[in-house]
C-alpha positions in Angstrom: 19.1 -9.0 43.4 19.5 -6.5 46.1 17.7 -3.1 45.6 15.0 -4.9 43.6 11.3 -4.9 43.3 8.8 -6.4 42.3 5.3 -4.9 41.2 2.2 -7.4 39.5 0.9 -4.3 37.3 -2.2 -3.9 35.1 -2.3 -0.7 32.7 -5.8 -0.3 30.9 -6.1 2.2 28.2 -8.2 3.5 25.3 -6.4 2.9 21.9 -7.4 3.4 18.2 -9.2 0.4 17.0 -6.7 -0.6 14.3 -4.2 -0.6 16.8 -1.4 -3.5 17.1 -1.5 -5.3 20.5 1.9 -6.4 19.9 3.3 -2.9 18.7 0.9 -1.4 21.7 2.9 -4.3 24.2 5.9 -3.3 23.2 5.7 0.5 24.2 4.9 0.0 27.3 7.6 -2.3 27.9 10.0 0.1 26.6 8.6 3.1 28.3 9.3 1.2 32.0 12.9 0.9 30.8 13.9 4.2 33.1 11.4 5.1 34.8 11.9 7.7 37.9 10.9 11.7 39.0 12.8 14.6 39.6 15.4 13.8 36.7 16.3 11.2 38.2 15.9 6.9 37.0 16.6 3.5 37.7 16.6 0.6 36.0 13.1 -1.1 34.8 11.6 -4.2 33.1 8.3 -5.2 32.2 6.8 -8.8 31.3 3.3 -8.9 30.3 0.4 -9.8 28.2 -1.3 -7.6 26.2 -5.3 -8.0 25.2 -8.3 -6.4 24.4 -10.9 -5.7 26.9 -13.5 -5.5 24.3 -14.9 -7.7 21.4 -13.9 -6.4 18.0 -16.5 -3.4 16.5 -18.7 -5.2 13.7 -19.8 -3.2 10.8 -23.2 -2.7 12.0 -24.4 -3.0 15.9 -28.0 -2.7 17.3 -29.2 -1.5 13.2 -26.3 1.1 13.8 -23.3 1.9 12.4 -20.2 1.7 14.8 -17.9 4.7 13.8 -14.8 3.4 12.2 -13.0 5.8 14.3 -14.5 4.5 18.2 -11.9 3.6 20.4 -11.2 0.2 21.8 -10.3 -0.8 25.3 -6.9 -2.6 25.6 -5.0 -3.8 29.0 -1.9 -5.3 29.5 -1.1 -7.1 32.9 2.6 -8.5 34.1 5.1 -8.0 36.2 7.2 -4.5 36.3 10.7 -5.4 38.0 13.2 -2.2 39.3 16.2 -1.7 40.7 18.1 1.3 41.7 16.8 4.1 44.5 13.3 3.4 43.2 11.1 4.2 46.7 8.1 1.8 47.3 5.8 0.3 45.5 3.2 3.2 45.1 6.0 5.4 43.8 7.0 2.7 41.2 3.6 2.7 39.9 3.3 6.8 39.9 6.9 6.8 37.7 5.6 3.4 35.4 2.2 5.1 35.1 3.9 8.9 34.0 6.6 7.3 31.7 3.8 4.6 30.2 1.1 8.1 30.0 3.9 10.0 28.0 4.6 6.7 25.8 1.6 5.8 24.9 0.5 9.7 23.7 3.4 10.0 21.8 2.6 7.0 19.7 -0.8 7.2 19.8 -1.7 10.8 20.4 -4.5 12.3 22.3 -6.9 9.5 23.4 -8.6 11.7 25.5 -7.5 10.3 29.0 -4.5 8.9 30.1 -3.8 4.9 30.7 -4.3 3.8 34.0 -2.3 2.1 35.5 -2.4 -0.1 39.3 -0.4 -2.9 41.2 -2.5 -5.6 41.6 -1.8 -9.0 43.2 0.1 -11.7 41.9 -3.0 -14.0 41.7 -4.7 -11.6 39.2 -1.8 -12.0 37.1 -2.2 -15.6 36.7 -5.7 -15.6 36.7 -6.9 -12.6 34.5 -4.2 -12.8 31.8 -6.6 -14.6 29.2 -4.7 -17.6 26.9 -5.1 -14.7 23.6 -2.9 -12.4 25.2 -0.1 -11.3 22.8 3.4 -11.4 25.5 6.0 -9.1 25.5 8.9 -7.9 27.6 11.9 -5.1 27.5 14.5 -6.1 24.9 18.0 -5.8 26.2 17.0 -5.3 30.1 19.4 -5.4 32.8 20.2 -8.9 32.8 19.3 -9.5 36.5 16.2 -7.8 36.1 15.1 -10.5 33.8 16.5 -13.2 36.4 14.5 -11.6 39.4 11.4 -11.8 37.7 11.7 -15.5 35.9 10.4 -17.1 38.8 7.1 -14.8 38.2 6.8 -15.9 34.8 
């Protein structure tokens, strides 16, 4: 598709630890939908597995108690596909990281820092998505978004 990119994209973020990795998936994929700056967007799809980063909290760790309300570390790495006047890569992670920042406080609220997120390279993808990763990807994207970034999947 002409006027497409393609960006392998981690985002790592603190989240409540009764959080959903499916429901937490899903907003981020939905917040790339439009990204863009200065009012205006362009298209945006994301395809990606989400996972923890951390082991689940046990009752008791080390003779202590683990507060019930410590946050755990969640990451979700795929591939963020755009189209439209969407500048280079950097900028395409700036506009994925703000809209994905706004997303994920509005859901989740304050989790004192917002989610980072990088482009990586398309080796990490494949080889730093572990097999538990819960997958998920924009509903009802631009159609040849989804068909530019099949051959990454």
């Amino acid at each position: 598709m002409p006027g497409s990119l393609t960006v392998p994209l981690l985002v790592t973020t603190d989240l409540p630890p009764d959080a959903d990795l499916a429901e937490f998936g899903r907003v981020l994929a939905e917040a790339v939908r439009a990204p863009g700056r200065g009012g205006a967007s362009y298209s945006g799809f994301l395809y990606g597995g989400a996972f923890w980063l951390d082991p689940p909290r046990t009752a008791f760790c080390g003779g202590g108690v683990v507060p019930a309300d410590e946050l755990r570390f969640a990451a979700l790495i795929g591939y963020l596909s755009v189209c439209g006047a969407h500048g280079p890569v950097k900028e395409v992670v700036g506009d994925a990281g703000r809209a994905i920042g706004g997303a994920v406080g509005v859901r989740y609220g304050d989790l004192g820092s917002p989610p980072a997120v990088m482009a990586i390279r398309p080796e990490d993808v494949r080889e730093r998505t572990p097999p538990s990763a819960v997958f998920v990807r924009t509903a009802d994207a631009v159609p040849e978004l989804v068909a530019v970034t099949r051959p990454y999947i």
